[in-house]
Residue, then its C-alpha position, 0 to 999 in steps of 0.5 A: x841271913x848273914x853270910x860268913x867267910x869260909x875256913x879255908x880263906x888264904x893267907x894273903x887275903x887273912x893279912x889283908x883282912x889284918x892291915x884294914x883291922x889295924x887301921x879301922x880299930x886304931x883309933x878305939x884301941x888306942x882310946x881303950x889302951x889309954x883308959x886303962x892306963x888311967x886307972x892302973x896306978x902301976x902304969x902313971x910314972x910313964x903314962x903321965x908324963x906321956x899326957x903332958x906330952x901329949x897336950x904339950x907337944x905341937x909337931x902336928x901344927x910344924x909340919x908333923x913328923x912323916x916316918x918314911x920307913x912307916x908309909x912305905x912298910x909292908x903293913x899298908x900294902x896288904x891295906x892297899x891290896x884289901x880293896x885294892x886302891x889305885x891311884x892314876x895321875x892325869x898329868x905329871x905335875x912340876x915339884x917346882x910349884x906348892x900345891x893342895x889337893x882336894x880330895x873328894x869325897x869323904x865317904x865314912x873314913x876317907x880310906x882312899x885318902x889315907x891309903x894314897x897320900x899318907x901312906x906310900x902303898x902306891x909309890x905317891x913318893x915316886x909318882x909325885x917326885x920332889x913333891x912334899x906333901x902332908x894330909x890334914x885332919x881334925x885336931x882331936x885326933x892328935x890328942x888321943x895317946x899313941x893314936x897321934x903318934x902313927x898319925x904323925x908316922x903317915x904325914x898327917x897334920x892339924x887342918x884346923x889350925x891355919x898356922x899349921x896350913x901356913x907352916x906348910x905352904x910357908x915352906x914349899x909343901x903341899x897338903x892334901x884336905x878332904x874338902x867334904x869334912x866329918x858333915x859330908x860324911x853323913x851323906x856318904x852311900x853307895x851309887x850316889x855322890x853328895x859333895x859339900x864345897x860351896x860352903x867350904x871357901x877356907x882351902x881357896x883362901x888358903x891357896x891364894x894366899x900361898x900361891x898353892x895350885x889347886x889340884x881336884x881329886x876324886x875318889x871312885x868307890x870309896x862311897x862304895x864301902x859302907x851302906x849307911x842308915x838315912x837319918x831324916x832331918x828333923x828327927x831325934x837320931x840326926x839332932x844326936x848327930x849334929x849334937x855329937x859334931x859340934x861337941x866333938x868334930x867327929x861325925x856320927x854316920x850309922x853305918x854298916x860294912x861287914x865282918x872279920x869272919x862274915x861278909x853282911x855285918x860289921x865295921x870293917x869295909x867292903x872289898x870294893x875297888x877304889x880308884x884314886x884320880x888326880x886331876x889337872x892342876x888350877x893355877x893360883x895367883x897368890x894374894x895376902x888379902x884376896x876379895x869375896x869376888x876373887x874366892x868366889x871365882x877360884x871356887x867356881x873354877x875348881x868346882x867345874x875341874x872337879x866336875x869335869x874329871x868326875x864326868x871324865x872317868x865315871x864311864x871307866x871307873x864308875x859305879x856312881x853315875x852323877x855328882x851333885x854339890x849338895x852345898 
């Protein structure tokens, strides 16, 4: 039986309820928006020369184009507040160095991600001071109208384009990448930890051949938001998944959260705490052309600093209990 809210819920938790709507719907409004505008002529002679724009433009592989009045309105704090989301820094880190920080894990959106590095809702801008950072997701993404522009306002940029990785680090920025990507998405459910990093060698290349320190981050709860299906391997539903990905980039999880007026059903996510911990830095050596053996090495020293600060905090900040390197 599903559950729904009470009428009389107050209003702070009603804007909360609205900030993670706009960010959950963005993304289909936006696509929605777009179609419409297609096929209503009256629109063309601006939406038009908007698309070209759009397919033209290239702010999102030369450093995007951050709106600091955006990241720090009082639109993503009600976001913040939803959950709440806290981020904790083990260490203060130096803003003399470049770094890349591997968030962990994906879960169905990486909520926790965008909430702590592309907006400033937790003053990242002031707990990391002098420290430039930008967060990559997928190209597609930045050609959907009007949806690329608030991406490009929270900082984020093309991670498959490594000449926009390069432009970053190039420059003494840092850049934040959600390791586990769209596949590790599938494997997101609550109390259990499925991380993809073996396979994923690409960011380690990358930092050694910037010099960027690696900085492992881990998210308690945000695996904690959805209850997803269990799709068998073999079956038809998981051959449309990965169908979907490799036509698309995108993930297909069959998920479930709750509603904007009930608690049991919808795509919204729960109200679970997330607890965002940066670990301790893993210095890199840079090299233009570093070996098999020297990427294997730094891989394995980031996995057991992942490890290690997982195991570290699960006791506080739990609920999962173990982590496990799927691949």
């Amino acid at each position: 039986m599903v559950k729904f809210a009470p009428v009389n819920i107050p209003l702070e938790r009603r804007l909360q309820t609205a900030a993670v709507c706009f960010m959950v719907f963005a993304m289909p409004v936006c696509l929605f928006l777009s179609v419409v505008f297609v096929f209503t002529p009256a629109t063309w002679i601006m939406f038009i020369p908007y698309l070209f724009y759009v397919f033209l433009n290239d702010a999102q592989d030369k450093g995007g184009r951050p709106s600091q009045w955006f990241r720090k309105s009082a639109l993503w704090r009600k976001f913040r507040d939803y959950f709440p989301c806290e981020l904790v820094l083990t260490q203060k880190l130096d803003p003399k160095n470049k770094y890349i920080f591997g968030y962990h894990p994906h879960g169905i959106l990486g909520l926790g991600c965008i909430c702590n590095f592309a907006t400033d809702a937790n003053n990242i801008s002031e707990q990391l001071k002098g420290i430039d950072l930008r967060v990559g997701t997928l190209s597609i993404n930045f050609k959907i109208p009007f949806f690329r522009e608030m991406l490009l306002a929270l900082n984020f940029i093309n991670i498959m384009n490594v000449k926009s990785c390069d432009y970053i680090l190039s420059r003494g920025k840092s850049l934040v990448i959600v390791v586990g990507g769209a596949s590790e998405s599938l494997d997101a459910k609550p109390h259990e930890i499925n991380l993809i990093i073996k396979k994923r060698k690409g960011f380690i290349k990358l930092a050694i051949r910037n010099g960027a320190h690696l900085v492992p981050v881990f998210s308690f709860g945000e695996n904690e938001l959805y209850t997803q299906m269990q799709v068998d391997e073999k079956s038809f539903l998981k051959k449309i998944q990965v169908k979907f990905q490799s036509l698309t980039g995108f993930a297909l999880p069959f998920f479930n959260g709750r509603g904007i007026f009930n608690y049991d059903f919808g795509l919204l996510p729960k109200r679970q705490k997330i607890i965002t911990i940066v670990g301790k830095p893993i210095q890199v050596q840079q090299n233009d052309n570093p070996t098999e053996k020297e990427i294997q090495r730094v891989q394995e020293l980031y996995i057991n600093a992942l490890t290690e600060l997982f195991n570290n905090n699960k006791e506080k900040y739990g609920p999962e209990d173990n982590i496990f390197i799927k691949s």
